[in-house]
Every structure is written in structure tokens, then in C-alpha cells.
mmCIF file of the protein (N, C-alpha, C, O) and its ligand, coordinates in Angstrom:
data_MODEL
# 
_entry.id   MODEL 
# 
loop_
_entity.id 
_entity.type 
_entity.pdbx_number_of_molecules 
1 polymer     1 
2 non-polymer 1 
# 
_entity_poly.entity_id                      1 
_entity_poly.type                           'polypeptide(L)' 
_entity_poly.nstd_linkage                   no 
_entity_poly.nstd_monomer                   no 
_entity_poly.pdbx_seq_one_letter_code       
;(UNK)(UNK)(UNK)(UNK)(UNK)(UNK)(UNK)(UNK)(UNK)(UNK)(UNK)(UNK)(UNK)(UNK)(UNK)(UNK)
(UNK)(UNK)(UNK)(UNK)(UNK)(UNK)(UNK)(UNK)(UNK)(UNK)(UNK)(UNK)(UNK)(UNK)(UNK)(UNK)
(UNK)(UNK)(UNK)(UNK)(UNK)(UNK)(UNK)(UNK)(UNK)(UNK)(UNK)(UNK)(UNK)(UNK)(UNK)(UNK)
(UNK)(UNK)(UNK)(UNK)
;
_entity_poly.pdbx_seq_one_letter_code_can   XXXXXXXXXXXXXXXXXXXXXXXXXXXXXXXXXXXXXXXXXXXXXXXXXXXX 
_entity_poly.pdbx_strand_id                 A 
# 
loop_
_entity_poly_seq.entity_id 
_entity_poly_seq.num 
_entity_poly_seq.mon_id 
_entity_poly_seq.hetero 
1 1  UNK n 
1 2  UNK n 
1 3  UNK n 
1 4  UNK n 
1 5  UNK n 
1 6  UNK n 
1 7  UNK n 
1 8  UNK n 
1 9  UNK n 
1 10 UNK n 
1 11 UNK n 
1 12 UNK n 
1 13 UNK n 
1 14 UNK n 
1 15 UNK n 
1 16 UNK n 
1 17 UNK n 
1 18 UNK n 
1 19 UNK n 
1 20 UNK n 
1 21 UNK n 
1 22 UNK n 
1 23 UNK n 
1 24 UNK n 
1 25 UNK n 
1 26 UNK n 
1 27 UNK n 
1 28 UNK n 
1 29 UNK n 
1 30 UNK n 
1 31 UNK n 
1 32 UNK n 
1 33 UNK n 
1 34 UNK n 
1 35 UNK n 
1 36 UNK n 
1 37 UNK n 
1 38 UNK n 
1 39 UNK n 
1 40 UNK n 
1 41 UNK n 
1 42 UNK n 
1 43 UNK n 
1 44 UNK n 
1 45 UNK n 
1 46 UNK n 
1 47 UNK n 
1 48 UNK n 
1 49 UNK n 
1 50 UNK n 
1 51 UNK n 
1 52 UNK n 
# 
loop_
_struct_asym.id 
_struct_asym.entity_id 
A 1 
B 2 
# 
loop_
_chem_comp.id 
_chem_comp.type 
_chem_comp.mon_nstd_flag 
UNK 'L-peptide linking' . 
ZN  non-polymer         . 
# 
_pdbx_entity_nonpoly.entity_id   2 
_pdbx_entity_nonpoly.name        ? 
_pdbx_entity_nonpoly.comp_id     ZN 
# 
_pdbx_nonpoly_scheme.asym_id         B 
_pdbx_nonpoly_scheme.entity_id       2 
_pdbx_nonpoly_scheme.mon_id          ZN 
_pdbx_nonpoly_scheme.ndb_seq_num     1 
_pdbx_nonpoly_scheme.pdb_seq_num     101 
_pdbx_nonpoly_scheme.auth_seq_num    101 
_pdbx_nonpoly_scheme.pdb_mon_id      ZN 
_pdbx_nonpoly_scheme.auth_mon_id     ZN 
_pdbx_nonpoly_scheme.pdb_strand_id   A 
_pdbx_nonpoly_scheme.pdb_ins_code    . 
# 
loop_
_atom_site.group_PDB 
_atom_site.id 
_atom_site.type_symbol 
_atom_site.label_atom_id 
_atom_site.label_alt_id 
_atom_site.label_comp_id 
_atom_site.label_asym_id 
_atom_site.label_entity_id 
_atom_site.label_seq_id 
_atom_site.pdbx_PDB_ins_code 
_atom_site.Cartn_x 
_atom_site.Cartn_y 
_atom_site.Cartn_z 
_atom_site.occupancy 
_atom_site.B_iso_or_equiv 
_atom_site.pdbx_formal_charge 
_atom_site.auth_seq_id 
_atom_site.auth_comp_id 
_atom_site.auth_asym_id 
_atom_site.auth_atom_id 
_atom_site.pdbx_PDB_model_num 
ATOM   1   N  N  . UNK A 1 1  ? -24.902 -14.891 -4.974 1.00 0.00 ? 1   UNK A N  1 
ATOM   2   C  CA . UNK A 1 1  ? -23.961 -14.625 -3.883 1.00 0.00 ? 1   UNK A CA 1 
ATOM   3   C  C  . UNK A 1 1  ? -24.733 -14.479 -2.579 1.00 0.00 ? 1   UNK A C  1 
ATOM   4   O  O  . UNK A 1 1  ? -25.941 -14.299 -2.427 1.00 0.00 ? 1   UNK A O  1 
ATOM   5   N  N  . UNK A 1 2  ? -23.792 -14.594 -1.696 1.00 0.00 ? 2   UNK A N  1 
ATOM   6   C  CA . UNK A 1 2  ? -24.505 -14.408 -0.130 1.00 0.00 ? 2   UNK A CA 1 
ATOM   7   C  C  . UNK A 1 2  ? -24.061 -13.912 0.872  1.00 0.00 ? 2   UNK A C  1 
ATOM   8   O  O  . UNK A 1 2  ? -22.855 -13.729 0.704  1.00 0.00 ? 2   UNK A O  1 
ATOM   9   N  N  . UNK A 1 3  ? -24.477 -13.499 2.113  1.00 0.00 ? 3   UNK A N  1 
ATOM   10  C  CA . UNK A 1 3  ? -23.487 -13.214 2.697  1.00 0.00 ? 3   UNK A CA 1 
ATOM   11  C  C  . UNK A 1 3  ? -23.272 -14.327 3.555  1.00 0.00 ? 3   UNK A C  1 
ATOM   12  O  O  . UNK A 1 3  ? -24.203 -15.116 3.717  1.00 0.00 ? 3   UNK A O  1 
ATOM   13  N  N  . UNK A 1 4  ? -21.915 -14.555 4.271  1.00 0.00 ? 4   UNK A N  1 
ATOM   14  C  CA . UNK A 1 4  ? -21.434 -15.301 5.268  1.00 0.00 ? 4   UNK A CA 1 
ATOM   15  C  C  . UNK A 1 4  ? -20.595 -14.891 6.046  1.00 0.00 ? 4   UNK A C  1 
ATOM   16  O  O  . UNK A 1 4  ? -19.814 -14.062 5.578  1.00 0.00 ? 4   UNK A O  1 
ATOM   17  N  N  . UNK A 1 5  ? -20.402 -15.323 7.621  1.00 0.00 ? 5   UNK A N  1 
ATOM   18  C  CA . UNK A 1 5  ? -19.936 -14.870 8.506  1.00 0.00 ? 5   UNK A CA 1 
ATOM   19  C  C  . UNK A 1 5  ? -18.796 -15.751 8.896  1.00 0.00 ? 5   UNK A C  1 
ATOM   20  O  O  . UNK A 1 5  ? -19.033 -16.853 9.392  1.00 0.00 ? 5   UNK A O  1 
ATOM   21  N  N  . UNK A 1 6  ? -17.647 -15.362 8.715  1.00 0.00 ? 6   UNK A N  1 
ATOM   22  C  CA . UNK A 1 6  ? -16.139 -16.246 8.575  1.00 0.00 ? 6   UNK A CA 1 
ATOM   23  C  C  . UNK A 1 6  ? -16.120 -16.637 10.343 1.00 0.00 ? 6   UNK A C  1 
ATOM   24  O  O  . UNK A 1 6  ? -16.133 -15.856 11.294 1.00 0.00 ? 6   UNK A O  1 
ATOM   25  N  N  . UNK A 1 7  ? -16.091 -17.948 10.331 1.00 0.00 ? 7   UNK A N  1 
ATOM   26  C  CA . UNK A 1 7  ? -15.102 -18.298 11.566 1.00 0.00 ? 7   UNK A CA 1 
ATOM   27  C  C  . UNK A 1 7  ? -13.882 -17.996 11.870 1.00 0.00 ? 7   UNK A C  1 
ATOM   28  O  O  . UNK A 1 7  ? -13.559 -18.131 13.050 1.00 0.00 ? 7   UNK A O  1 
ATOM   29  N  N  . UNK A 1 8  ? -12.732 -17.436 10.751 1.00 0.00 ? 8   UNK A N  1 
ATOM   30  C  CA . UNK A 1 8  ? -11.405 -17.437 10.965 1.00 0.00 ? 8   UNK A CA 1 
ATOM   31  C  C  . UNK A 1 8  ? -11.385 -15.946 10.702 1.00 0.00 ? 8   UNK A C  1 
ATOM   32  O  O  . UNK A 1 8  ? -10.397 -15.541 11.314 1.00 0.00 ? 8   UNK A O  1 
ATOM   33  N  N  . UNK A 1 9  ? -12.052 -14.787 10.023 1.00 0.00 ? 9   UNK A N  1 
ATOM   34  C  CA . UNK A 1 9  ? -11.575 -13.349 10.163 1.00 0.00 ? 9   UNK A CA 1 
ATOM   35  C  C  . UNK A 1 9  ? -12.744 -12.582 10.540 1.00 0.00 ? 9   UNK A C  1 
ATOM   36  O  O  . UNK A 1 9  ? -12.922 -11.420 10.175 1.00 0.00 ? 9   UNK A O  1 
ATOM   37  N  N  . UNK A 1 10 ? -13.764 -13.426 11.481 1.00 0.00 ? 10  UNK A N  1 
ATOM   38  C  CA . UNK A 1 10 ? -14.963 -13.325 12.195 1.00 0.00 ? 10  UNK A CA 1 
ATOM   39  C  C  . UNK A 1 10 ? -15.744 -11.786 11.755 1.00 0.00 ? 10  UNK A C  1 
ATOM   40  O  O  . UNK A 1 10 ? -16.259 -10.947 12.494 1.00 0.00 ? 10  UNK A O  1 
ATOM   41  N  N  . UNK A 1 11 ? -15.577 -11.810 10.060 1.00 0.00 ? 11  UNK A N  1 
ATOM   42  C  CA . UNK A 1 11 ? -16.456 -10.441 9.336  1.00 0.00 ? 11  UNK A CA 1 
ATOM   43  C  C  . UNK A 1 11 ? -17.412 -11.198 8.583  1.00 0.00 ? 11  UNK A C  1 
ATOM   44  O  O  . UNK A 1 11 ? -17.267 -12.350 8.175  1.00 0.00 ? 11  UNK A O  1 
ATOM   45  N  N  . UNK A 1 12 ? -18.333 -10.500 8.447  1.00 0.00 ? 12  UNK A N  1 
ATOM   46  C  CA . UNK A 1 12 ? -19.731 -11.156 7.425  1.00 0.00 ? 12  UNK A CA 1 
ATOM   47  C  C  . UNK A 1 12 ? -18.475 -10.554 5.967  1.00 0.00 ? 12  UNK A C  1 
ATOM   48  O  O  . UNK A 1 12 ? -17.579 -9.717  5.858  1.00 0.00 ? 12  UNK A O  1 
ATOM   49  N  N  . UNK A 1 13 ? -18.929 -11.263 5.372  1.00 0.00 ? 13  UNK A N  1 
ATOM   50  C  CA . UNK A 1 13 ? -18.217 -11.254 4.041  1.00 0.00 ? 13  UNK A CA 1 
ATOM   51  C  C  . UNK A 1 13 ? -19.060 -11.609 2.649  1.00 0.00 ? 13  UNK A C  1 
ATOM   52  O  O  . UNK A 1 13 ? -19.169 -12.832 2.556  1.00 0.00 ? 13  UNK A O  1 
ATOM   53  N  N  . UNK A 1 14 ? -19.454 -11.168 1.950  1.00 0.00 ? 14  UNK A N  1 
ATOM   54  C  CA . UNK A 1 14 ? -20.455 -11.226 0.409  1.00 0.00 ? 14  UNK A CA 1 
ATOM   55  C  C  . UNK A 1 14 ? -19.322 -12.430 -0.127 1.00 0.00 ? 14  UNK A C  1 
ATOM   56  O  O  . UNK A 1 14 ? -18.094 -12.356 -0.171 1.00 0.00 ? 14  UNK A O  1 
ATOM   57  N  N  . UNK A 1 15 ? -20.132 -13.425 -0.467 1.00 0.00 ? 15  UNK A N  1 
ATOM   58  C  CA . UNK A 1 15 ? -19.241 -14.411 -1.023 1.00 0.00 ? 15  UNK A CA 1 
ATOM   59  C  C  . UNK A 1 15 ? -20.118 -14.889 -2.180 1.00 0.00 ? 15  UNK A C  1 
ATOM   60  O  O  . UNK A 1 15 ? -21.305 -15.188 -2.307 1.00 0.00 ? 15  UNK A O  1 
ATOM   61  N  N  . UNK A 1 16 ? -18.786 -14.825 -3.156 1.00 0.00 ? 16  UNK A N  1 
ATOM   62  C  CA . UNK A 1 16 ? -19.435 -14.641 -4.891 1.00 0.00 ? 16  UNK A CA 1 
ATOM   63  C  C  . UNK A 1 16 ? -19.622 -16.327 -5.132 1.00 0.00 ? 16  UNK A C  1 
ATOM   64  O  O  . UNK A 1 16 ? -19.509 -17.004 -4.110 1.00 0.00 ? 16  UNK A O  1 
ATOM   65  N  N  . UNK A 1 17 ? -19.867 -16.965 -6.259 1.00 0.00 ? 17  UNK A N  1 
ATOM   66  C  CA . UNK A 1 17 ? -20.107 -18.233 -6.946 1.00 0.00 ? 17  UNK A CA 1 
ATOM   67  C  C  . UNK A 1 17 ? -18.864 -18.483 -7.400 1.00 0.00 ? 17  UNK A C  1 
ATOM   68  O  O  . UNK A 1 17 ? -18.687 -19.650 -7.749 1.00 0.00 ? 17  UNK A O  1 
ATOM   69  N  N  . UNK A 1 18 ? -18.168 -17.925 -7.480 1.00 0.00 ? 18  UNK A N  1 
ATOM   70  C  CA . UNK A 1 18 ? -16.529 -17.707 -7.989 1.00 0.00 ? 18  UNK A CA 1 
ATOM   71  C  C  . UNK A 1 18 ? -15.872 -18.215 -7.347 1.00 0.00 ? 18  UNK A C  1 
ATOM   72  O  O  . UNK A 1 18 ? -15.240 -19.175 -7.787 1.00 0.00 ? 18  UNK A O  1 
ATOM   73  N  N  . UNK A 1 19 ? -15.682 -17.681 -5.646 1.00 0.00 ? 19  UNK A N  1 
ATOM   74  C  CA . UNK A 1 19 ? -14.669 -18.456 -4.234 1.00 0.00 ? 19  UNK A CA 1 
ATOM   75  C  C  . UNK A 1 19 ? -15.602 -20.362 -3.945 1.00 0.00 ? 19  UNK A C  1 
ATOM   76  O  O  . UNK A 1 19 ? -15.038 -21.265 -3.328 1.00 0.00 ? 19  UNK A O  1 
ATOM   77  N  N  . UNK A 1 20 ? -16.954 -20.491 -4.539 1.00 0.00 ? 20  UNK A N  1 
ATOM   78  C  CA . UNK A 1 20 ? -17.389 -21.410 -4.700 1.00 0.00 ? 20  UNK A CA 1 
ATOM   79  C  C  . UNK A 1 20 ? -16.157 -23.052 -4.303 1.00 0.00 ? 20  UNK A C  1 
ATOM   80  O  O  . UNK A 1 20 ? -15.590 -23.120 -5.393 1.00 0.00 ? 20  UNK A O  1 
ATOM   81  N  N  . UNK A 1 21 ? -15.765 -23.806 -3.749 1.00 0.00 ? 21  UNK A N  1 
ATOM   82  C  CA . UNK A 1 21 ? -14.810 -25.087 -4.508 1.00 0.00 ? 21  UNK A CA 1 
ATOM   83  C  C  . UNK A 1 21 ? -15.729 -25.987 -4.283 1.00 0.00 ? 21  UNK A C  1 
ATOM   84  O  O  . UNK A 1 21 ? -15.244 -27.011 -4.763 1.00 0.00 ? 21  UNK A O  1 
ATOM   85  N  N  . UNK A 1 22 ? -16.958 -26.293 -3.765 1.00 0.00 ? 22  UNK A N  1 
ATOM   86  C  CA . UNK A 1 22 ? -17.717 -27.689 -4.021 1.00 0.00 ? 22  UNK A CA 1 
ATOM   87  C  C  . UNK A 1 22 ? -18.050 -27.711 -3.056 1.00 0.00 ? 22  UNK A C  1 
ATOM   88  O  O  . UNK A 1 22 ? -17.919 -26.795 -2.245 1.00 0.00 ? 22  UNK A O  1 
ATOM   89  N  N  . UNK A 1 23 ? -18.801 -29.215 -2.787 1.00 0.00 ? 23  UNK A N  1 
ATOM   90  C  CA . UNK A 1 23 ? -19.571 -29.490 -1.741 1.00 0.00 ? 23  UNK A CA 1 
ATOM   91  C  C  . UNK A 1 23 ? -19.037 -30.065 -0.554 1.00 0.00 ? 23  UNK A C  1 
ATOM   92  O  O  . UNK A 1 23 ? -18.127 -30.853 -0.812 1.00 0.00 ? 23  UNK A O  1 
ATOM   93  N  N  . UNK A 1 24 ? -19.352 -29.911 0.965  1.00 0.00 ? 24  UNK A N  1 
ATOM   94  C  CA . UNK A 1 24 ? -18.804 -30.386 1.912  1.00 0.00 ? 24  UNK A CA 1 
ATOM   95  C  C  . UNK A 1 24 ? -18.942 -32.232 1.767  1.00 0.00 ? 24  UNK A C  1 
ATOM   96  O  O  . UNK A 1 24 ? -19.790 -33.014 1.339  1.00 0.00 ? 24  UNK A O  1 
ATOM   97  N  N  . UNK A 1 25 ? -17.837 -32.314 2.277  1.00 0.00 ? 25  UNK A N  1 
ATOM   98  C  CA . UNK A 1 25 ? -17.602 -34.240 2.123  1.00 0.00 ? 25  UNK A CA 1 
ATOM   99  C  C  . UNK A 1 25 ? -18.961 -34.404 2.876  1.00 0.00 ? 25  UNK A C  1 
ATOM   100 O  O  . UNK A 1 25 ? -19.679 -35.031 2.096  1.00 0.00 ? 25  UNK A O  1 
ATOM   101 N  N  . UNK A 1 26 ? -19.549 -34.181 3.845  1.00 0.00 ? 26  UNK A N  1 
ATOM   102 C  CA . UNK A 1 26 ? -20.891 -34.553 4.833  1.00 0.00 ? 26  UNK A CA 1 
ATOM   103 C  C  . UNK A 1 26 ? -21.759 -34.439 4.063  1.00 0.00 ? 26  UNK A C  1 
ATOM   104 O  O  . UNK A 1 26 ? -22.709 -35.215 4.161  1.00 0.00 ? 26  UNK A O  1 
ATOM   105 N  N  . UNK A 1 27 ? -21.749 -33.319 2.903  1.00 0.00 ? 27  UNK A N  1 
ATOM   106 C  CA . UNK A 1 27 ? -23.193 -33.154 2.010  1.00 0.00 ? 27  UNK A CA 1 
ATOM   107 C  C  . UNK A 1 27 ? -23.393 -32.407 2.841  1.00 0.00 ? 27  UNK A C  1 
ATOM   108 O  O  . UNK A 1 27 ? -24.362 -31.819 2.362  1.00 0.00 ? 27  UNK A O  1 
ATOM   109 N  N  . UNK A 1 28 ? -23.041 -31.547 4.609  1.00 0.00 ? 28  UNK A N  1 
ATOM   110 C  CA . UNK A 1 28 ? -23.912 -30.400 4.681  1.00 0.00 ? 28  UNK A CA 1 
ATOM   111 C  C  . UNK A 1 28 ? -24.360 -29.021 4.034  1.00 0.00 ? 28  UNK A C  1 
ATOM   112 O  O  . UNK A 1 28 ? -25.376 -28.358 4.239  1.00 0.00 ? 28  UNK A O  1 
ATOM   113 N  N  . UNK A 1 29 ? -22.977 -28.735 2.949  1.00 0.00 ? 29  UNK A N  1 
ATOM   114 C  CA . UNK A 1 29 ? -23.088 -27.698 2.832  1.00 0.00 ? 29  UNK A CA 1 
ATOM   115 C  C  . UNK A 1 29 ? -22.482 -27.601 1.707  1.00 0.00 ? 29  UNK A C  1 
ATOM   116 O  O  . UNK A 1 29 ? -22.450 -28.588 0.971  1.00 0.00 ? 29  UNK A O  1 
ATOM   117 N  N  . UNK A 1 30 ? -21.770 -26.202 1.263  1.00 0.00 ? 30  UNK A N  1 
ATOM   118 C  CA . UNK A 1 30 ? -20.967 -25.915 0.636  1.00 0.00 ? 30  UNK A CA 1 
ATOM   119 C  C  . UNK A 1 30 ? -19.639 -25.397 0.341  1.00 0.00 ? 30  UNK A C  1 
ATOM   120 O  O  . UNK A 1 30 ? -19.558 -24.169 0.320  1.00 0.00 ? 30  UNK A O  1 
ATOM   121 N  N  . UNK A 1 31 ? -18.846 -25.896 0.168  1.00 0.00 ? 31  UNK A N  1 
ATOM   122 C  CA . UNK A 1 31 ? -17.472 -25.351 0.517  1.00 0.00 ? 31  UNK A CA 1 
ATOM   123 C  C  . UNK A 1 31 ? -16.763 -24.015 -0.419 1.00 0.00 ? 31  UNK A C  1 
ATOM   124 O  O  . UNK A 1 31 ? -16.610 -23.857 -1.630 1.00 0.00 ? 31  UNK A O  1 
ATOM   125 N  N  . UNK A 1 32 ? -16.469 -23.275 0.629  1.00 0.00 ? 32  UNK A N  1 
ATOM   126 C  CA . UNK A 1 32 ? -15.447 -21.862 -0.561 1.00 0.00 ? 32  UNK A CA 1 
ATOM   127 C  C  . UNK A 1 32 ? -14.510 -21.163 0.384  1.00 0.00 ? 32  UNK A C  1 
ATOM   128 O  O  . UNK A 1 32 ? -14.315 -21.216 1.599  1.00 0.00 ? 32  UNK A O  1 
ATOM   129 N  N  . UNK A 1 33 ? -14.068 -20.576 -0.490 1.00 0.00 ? 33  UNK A N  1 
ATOM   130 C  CA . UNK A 1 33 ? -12.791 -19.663 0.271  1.00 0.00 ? 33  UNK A CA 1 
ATOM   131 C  C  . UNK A 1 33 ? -13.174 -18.479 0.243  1.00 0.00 ? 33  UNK A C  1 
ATOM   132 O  O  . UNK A 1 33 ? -13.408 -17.755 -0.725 1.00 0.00 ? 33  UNK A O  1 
ATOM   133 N  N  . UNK A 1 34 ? -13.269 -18.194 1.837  1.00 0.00 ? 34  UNK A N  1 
ATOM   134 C  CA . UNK A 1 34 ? -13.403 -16.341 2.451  1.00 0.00 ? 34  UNK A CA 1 
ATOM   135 C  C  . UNK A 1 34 ? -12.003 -15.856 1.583  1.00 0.00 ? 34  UNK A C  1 
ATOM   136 O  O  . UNK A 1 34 ? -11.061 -16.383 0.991  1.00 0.00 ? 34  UNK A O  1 
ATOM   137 N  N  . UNK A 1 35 ? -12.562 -14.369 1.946  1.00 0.00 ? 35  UNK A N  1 
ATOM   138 C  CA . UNK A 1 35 ? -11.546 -13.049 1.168  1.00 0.00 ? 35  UNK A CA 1 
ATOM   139 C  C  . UNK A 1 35 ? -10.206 -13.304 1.941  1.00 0.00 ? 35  UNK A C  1 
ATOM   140 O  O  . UNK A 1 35 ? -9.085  -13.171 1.450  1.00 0.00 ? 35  UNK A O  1 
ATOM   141 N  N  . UNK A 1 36 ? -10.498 -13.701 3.251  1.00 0.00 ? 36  UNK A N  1 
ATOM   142 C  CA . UNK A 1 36 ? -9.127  -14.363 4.073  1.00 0.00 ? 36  UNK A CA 1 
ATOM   143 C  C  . UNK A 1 36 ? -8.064  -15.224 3.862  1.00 0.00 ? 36  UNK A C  1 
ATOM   144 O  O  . UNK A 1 36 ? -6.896  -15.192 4.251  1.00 0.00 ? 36  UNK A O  1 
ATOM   145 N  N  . UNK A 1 37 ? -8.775  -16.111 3.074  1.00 0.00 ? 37  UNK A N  1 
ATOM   146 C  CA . UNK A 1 37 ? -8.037  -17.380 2.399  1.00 0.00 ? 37  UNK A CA 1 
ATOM   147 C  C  . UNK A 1 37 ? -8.312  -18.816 2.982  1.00 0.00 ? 37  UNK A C  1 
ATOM   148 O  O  . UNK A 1 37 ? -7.775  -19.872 2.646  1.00 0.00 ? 37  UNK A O  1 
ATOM   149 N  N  . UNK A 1 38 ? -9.357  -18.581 4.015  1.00 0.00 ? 38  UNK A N  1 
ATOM   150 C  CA . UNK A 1 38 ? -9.644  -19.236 4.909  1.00 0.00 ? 38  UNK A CA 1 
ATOM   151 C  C  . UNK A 1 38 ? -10.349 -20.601 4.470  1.00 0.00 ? 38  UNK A C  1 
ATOM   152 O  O  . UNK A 1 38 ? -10.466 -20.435 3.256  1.00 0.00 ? 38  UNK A O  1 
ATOM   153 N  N  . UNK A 1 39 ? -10.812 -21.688 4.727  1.00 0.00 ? 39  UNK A N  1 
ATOM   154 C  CA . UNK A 1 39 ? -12.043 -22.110 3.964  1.00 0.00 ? 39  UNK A CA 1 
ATOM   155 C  C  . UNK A 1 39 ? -13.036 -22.445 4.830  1.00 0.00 ? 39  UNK A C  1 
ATOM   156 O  O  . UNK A 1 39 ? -12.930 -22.811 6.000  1.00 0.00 ? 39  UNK A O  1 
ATOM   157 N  N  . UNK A 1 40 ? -14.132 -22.273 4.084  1.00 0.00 ? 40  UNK A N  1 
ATOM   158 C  CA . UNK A 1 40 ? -15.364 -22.206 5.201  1.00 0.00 ? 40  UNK A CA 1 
ATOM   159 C  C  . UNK A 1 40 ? -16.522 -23.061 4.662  1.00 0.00 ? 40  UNK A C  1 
ATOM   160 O  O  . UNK A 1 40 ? -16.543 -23.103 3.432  1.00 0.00 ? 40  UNK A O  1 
ATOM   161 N  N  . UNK A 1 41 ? -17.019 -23.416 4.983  1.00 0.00 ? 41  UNK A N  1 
ATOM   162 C  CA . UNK A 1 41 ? -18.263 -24.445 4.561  1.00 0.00 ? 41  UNK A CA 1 
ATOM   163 C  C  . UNK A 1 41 ? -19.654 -23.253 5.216  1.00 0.00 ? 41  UNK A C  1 
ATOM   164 O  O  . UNK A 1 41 ? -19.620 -22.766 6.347  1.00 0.00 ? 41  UNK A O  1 
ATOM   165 N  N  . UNK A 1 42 ? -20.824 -22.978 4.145  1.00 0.00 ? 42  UNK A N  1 
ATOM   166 C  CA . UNK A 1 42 ? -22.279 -22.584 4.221  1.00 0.00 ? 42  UNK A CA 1 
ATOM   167 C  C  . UNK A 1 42 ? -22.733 -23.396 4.063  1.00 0.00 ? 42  UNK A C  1 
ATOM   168 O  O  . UNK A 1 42 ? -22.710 -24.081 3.040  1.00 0.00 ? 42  UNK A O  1 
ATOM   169 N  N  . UNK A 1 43 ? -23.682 -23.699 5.718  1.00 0.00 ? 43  UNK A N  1 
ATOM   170 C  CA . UNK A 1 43 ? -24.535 -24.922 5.811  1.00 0.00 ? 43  UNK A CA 1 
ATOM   171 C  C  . UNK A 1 43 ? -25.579 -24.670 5.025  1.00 0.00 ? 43  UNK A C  1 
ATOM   172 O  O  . UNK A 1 43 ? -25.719 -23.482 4.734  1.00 0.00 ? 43  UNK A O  1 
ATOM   173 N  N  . UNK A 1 44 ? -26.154 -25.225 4.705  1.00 0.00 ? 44  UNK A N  1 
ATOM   174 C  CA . UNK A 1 44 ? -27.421 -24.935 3.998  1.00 0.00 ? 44  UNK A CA 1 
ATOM   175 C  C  . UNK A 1 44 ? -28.686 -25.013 4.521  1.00 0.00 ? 44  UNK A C  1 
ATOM   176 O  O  . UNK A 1 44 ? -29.541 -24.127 4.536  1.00 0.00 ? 44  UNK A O  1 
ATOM   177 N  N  . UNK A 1 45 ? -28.753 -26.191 4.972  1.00 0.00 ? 45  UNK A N  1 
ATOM   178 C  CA . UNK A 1 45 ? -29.876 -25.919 6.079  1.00 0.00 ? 45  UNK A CA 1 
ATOM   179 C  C  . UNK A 1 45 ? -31.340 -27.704 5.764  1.00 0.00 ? 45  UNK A C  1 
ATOM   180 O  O  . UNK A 1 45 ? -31.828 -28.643 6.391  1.00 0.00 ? 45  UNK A O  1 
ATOM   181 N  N  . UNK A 1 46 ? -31.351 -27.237 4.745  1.00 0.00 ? 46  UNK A N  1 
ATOM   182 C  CA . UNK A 1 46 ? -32.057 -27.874 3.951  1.00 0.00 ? 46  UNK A CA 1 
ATOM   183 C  C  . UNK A 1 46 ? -32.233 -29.482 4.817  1.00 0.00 ? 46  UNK A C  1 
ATOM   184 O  O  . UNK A 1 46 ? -33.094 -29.940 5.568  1.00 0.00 ? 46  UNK A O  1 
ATOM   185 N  N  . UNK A 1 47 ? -30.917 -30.013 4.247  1.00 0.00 ? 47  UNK A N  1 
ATOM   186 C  CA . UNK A 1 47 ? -30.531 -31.379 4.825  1.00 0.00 ? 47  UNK A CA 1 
ATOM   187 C  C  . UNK A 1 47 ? -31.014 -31.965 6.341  1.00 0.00 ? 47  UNK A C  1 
ATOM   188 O  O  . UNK A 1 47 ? -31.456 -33.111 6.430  1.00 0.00 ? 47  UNK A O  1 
ATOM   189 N  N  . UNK A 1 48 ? -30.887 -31.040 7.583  1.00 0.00 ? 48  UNK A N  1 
ATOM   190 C  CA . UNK A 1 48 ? -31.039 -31.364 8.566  1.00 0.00 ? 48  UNK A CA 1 
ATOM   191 C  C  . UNK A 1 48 ? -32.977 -31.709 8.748  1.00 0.00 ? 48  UNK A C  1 
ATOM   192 O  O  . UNK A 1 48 ? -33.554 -32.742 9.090  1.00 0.00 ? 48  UNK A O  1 
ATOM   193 N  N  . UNK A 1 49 ? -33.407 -30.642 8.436  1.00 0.00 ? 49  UNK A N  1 
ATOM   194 C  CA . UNK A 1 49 ? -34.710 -30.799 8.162  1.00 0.00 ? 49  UNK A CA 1 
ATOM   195 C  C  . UNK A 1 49 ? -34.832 -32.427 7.529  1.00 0.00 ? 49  UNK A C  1 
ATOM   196 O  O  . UNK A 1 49 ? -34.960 -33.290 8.399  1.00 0.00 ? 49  UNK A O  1 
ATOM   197 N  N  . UNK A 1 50 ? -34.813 -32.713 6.667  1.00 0.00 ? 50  UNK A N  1 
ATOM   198 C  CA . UNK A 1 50 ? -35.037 -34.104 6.149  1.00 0.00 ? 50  UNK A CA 1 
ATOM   199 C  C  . UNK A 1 50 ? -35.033 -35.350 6.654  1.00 0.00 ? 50  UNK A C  1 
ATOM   200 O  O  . UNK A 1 50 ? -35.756 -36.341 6.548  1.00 0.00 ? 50  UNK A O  1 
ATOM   201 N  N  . UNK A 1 51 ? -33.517 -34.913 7.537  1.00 0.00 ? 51  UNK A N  1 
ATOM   202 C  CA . UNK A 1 51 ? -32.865 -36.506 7.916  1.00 0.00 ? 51  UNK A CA 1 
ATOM   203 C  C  . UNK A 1 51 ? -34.017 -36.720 9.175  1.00 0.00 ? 51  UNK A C  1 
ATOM   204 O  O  . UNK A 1 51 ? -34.506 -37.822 9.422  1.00 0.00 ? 51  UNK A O  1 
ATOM   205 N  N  . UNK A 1 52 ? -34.351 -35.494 9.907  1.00 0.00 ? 52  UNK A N  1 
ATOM   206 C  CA . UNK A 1 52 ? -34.600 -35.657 11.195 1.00 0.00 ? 52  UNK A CA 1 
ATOM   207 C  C  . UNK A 1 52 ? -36.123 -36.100 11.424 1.00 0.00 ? 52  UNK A C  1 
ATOM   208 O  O  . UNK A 1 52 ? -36.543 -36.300 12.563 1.00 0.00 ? 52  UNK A O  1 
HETATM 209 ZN ZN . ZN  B 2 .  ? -12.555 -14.943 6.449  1.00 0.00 2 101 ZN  A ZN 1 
# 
């Protein structure tokens, strides 16, 4: 788990492997649903490094 900081209920929020739904269509990141209901993509980071 990790924490992440919601764009839509703008709280850091512990987000489990559970709210997990897959990967962003771009491959940046990862897609899940805040405690909000919101959905949010965690960039990862990784990717940009590579391409560039
Ligand atoms: Zn939220």
C-alpha cells in the first residue's frame, strides 16, 4: 500500500492493493479508486526516466 494524494477530495489517503483496478491506458501508471470514489491514476515514475 501507499500513500496518495487525491485530486478530487485533495487528502493524502493510504491506498490498499484492493482499490487497485489496473493499469493506466498510457502505461503511466496505475489506476484505483480513492476512499472518495473518485478514480485516480499513481504515476509511477519509472517510465518517464526511460523514454527520455
Ligand atoms: Zn479522493
Amino acid at each position: 500500500m501507499f500513500v496518495h494524494h487525491c485530486t478530487s477530495c485533495d487528502k493524502s489517503q493510504l491506498i490498499f492493493p484492493s482499490q487497485m483496478r489496473g493499469v493506466a491506458e498510457d502505461g503511466s501508471g496505475l489506476v484505483f479508486t480513492c476512499w472518495c470514489g473518485a478514480e485516480q491514476v499513481w504515476v509511477v515514475g519509472d517510465k518517464a526516466e526511460q523514454s527520455a
